[in-house]
N, C-alpha and C positions, 0 to 999 in steps of 0.2 A: 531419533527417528525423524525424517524428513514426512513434511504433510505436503511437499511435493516442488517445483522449479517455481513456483512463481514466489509460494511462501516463502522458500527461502529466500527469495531477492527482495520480499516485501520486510522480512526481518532484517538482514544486514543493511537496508536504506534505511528503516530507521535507525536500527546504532550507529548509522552516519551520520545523519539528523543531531542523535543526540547527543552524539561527540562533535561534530564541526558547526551545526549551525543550533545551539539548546534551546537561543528564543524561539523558533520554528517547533522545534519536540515538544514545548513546554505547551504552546498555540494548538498543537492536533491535541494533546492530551487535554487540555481543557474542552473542546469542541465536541470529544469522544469519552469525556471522564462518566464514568459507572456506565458505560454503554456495549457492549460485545456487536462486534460489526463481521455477521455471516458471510464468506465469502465462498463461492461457486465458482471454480476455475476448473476448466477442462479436466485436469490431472487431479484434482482434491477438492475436501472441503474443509474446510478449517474457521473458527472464530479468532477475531483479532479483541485484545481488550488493552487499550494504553493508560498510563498513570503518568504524573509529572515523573515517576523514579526508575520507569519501565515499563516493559510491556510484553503481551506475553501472544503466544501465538498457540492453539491445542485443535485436539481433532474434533473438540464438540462440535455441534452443527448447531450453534445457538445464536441469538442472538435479536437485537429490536429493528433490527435493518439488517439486508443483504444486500450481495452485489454481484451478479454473475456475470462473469467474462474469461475471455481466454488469451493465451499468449498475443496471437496475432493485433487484438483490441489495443493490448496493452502497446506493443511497439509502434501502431498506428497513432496512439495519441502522444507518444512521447516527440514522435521524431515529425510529430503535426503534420501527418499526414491526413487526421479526421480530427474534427472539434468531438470535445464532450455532446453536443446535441444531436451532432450526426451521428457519434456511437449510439445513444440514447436511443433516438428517432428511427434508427437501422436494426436495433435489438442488438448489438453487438456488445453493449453493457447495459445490465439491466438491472436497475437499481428497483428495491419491495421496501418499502415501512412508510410510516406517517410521515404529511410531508415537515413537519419538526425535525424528525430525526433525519430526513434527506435534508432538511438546510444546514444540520448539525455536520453531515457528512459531509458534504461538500463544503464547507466552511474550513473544515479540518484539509479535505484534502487542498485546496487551495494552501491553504498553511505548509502543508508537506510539501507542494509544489514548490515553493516560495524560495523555503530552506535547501530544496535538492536542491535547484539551480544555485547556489549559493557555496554548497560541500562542495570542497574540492576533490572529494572520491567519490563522490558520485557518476561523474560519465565513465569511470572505469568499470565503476561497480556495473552501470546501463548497461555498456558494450558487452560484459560477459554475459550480462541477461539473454543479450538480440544476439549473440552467438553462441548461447546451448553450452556455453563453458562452466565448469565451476566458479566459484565465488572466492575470488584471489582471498591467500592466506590473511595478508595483511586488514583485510578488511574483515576478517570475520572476528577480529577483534573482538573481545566485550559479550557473542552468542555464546 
């Protein structure tokens, strides 16, 4: 069962993650370890929770922090079209929990960042994202 287009691009980047770059995987799973991170995207809501061994993605709506945002946010920051502050500052991601767990978060995601730019199947994996295509075979690996 699909918890919708972004979920699945947020799961197969990490089994990217933790097949091409592990020190990065290992980095958000420590920053997010025993924490469920709510996410609010246009199309779903789903809880992310990672371990150093995996990580799992469900339809509960749990979690000690959230993060709402939609497709367009997401392609705007990758392709740095807006900083994290202007999304922030615009409402166009909108991060809720203590500010602990937001420096946890963003700690991780920097981590994530780090490592995507680093997988070499990562801009393939982006470009299906920012063109509404499935999620090449080869890459769903591992889900």
């Amino acid at each position: 069962m699909s918890l919708g287009e972004f979920a699945d691009f947020l799961d197969a980047s990490l089994h990217v993650l933790r097949r091409e770059t592990p020190p990065a995987y290992r980095r958000v799973a420590e920053r997010l370890a025993g924490r469920a991170v709510h996410f609010e995207v246009s199309e779903a809501t789903f809880a992310l929770r990672v371990a150093p061994d995996g990580h799992e993605l469900t339809a509960a709506a749990d979690g000690s922090l959230a993060l709402g945002l939609d497709r367009s946010v997401v392609l705007e920051l990758v392709e740095a079209r807006a900083s994290l502050p202007e999304a922030v500052l615009g409402e166009r991601l909108r991060p809720r929990g203590l500010p602990e767990e937001l420096g946890r978060f963003f700690d991780a995601l920097v981590a994530y960042l780090e490592g995507a730019v680093r997988a070499p199947s990562m801009p393939r994996l982006y470009r299906a994202y920012a063109r509404g295509e499935l999620i090449p075979a080869d890459l769903e690996e591992g889900r």
